[in-house]
C-alpha positions in Angstrom: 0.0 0.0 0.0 1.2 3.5 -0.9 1.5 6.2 1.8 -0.7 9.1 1.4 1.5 12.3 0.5 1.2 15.2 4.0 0.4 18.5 2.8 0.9 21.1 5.0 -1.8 24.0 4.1 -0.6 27.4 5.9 -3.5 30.7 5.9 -4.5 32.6 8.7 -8.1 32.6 6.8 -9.6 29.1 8.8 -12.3 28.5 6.4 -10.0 28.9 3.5 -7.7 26.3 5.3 -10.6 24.2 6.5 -11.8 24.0 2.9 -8.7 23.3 1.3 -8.4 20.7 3.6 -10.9 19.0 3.0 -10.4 18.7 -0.9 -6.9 17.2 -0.8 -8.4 14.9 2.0 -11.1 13.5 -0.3 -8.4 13.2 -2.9 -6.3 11.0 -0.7 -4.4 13.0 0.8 -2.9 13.3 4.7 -3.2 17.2 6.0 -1.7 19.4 8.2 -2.9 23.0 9.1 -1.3 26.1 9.8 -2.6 29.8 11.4 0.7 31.5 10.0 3.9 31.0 9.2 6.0 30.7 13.0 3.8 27.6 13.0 4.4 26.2 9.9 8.0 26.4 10.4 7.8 24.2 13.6 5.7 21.6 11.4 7.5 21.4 8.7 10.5 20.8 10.7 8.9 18.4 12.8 6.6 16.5 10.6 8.1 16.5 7.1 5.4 17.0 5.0 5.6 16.2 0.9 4.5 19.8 0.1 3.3 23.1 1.5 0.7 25.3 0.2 1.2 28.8 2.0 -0.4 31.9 1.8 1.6 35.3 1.2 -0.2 37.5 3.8 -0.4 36.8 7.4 0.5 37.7 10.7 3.8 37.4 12.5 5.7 35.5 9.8 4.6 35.8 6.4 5.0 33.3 3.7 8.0 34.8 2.0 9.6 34.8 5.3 8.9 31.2 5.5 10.3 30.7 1.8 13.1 32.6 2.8 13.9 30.4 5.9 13.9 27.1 3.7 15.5 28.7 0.7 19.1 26.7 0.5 18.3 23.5 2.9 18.1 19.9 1.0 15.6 18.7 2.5 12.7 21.9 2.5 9.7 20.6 0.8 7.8 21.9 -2.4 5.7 25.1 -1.4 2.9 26.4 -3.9 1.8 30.2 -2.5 -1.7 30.9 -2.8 -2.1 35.0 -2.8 -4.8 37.5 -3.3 -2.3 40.0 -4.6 -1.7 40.6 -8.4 1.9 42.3 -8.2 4.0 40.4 -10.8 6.9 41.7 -8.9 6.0 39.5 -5.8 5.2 36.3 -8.0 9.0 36.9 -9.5 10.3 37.0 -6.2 8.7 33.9 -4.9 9.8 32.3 -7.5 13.0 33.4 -7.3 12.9 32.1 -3.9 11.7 28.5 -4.8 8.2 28.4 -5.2 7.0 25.7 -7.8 3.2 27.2 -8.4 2.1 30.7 -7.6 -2.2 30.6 -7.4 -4.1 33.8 -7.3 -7.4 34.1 -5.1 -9.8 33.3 -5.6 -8.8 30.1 -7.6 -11.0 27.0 -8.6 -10.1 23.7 -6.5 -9.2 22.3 -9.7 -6.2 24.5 -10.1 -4.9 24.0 -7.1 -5.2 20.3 -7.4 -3.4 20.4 -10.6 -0.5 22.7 -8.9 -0.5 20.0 -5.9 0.1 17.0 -8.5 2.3 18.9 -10.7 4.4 19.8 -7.3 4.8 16.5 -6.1 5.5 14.5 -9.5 8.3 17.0 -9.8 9.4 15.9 -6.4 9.5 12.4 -7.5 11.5 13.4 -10.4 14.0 14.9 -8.1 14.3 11.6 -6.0 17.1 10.1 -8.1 19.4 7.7 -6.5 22.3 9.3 -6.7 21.8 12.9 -5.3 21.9 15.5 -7.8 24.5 18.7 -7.0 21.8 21.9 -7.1 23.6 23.7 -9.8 23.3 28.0 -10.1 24.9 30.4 -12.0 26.3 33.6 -10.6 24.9 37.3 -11.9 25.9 40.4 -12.1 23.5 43.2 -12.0 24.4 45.8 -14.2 22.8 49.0 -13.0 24.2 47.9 -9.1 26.8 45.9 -9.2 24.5 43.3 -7.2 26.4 39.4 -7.4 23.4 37.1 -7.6 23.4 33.4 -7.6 20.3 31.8 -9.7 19.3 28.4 -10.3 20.8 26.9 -13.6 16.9 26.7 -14.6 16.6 30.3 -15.0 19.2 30.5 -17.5 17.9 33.2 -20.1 15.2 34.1 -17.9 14.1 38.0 -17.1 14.3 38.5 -13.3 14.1 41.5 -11.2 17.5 42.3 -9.1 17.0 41.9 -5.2 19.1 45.2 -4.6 18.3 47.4 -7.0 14.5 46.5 -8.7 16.3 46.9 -12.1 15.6 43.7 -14.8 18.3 41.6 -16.2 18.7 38.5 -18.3 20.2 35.7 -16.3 23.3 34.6 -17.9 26.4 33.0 -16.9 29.2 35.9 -15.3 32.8 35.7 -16.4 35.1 35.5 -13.3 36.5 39.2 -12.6 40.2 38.2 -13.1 41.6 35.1 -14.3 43.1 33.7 -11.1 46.4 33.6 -9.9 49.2 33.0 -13.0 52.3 30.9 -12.8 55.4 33.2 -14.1 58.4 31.6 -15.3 61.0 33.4 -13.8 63.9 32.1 -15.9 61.8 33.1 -19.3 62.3 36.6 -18.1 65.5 38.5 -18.8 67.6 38.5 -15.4 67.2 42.6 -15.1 63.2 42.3 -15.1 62.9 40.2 -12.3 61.7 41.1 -9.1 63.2 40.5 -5.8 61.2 38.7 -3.6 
């Protein structure tokens, strides 16, 4: 028998939660619920969940303070944000951050359902044997000066720069320098070298 997949469902908006809930439960899935984002930290560090559907807004810790805080650890789960704001600048950002689905409200069941499957198949695919090294390029933002490291996914991608706002493409950076060089001292004429 297969385990049911835990999805943690984070939103200080209970019957929201309550309702969500309910659909992944008739759809076989185990659930866990969250008022806000201080709490969800403690469950998904204590229970593991497969995924976590969080909502952008609420009080004390918000949910890109909770993206934030699982950012660059190996075993954070998949998190979809659910959001009633429109701001392309904040969907950019959470996915920046490591979102896999961004849903606006309100949304169908259907949609989210589709995120929640989509989510955890992509979770499966990531479940190789052999561990995969997580593989980013490093930026340079152009109007700052801003280094930014970026997924290897984003490659060609339009992002917004964390310090600055400005766009840029993500590309690879060419190191600043070269490195330290080897000189052959005996190639050089014995006036031109340099006492050490």
């Amino acid at each position: 028998m297969i385990e049911a997949k835990t999805i943690l469902v984070v939103d200080d908006d209970h019957e929201l939660r309550a309702g969500v809930q309910a659909v992944l439960q008739k759809h076989g899935y185990r659930t866990l619920g969250a008022d806000d984002g201080m709490e969800a930290q403690k469950l998904i560090n204590g229970e593991r969940p497969d995924l976590v559907i969080l909502d952008m807004m609420m009080p004390r810790w918000g949910g890109f303070l909770v993206l934030e805080h699982f950012q660059d650890k190996k075993d954070a789960p998949p998190f979809i944000m659910i959001t009633g704001n429109d701001g392309k600048k904040h969907k950019q950002y959470a996915e920046q951050i490591g979102v896999v689905d961004y849903i606006h409200k309100p949304f169908p069941m259907d949609r989210l359902l589709e995120g929640v499957e989509k989510a955890l198949k992509s979770t499966k695919a990531d479940e190789a044997p052999a561990e995969q090294p997580r593989v980013s390029l490093r930026c340079k933002c152009a109007k700052c000066g801003a280094r930014i490291k970026a997924p290897l996914a984003m490659l060609g991608q339009t992002r917004s720069c964390p310090g600055c706002r400005a766009l840029f493409v993500v590309l690879p950076q060419a190191p600043d320098d070269e490195g330290p060089k080897l000189v052959a001292l005996a190639a050089q004429p014995p006036e031109s070298r340099q006492p050490w």
